[in-house]
C-alpha positions in Angstrom: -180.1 180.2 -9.1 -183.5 180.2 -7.7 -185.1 183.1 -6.1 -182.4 185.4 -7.7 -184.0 188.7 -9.7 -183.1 188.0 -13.3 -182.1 191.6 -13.7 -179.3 191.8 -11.1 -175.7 190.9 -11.7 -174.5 188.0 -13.9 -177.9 187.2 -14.9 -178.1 190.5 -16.8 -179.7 189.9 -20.5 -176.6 192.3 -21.8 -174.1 189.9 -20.0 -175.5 187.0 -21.3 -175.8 187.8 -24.8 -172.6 190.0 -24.4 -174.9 192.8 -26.3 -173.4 195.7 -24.9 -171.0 197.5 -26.7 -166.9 197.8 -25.6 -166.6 201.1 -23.2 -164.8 203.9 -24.5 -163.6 206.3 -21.8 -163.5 210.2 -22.6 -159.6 210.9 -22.1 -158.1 213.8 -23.6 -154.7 214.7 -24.1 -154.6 217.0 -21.5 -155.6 214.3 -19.1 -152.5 212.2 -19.9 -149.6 215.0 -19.3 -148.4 215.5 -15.7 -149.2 219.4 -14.4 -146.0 221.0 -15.6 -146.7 224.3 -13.9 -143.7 224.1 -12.2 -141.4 227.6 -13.2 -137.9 227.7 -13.4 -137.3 228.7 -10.0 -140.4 226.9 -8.2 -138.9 224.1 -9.7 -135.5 224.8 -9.1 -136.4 225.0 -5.0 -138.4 221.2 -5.3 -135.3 219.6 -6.8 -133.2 221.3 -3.9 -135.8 220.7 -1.2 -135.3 217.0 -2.4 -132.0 216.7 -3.3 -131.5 218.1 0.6 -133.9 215.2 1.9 -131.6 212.7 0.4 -128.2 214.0 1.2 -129.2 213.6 4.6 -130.6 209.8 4.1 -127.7 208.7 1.6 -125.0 210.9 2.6 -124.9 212.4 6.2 -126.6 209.0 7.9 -123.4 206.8 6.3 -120.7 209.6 7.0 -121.5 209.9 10.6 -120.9 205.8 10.9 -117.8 206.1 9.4 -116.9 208.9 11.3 -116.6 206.5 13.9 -114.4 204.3 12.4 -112.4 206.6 10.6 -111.8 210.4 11.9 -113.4 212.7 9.1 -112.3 216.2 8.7 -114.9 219.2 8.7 -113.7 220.3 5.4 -114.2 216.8 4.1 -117.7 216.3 5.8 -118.9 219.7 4.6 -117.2 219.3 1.2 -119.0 216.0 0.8 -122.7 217.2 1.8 -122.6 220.3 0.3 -120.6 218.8 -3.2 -123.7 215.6 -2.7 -126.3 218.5 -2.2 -125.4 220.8 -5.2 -124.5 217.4 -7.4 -128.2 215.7 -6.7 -129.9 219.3 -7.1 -128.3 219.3 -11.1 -129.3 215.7 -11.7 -133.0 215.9 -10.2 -133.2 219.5 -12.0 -132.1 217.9 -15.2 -133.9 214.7 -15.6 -137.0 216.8 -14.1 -136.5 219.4 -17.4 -136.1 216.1 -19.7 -138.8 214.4 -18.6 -141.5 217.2 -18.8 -140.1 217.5 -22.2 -140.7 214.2 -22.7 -144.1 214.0 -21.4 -145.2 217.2 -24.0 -144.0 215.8 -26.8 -145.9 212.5 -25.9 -149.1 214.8 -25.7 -148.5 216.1 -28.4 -148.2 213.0 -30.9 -151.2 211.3 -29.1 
């Protein structure tokens, strides 16, 4: 276009001859592994801490609607949150352990 500085934007020598080169970024391994400075038992307390957030969304919100429809017992209720609570805990504590596995072994082959 007229008036443009030939330097600036599309009109860049290295743009139109496509003479500059492909960019490499500088990743390392360590930059492709999620922190896994989590310890047995700091990791132990996040799975809990979230397996307690989601007993209350996917558990304790839809047990108190059928509560009203059908009478719950408080052994029942607290048998289901605290069996939901303990069961979620394992499986987030699990997969968690798997995955960091996972994710070290990756590192390790790249």
């Amino acid at each position: 276009m007229p008036g443009e500085d030939p330097n600036k934007g599309w009109n860049r020598a290295s743009v139109q001859y496509r003479s500059r080169g492909p960019y490499k970024p500088s990743v390392k391994v360590e930059d492709l592994v999620m922190p896994n400075g989590l310890g047995n038992f700091r990791m132990l307390w996040t799975c809990m801490l979230m397996a307690g957030m989601m007993t209350v969304l996917y558990v304790w919100i839809p047990l108190m609607f059928l509560n009203v429809f059908v009478p719950i017992s408080g052994v029942t209720y607290a048998a289901a949150l605290g069996g939901m609570l303990l069961g979620l805990t394992a499986f987030l504590y699990i997969a968690g352990t798997r995955e960091t596995r996972r994710d070290r072994d990756l590192a390790t082959r790249l």
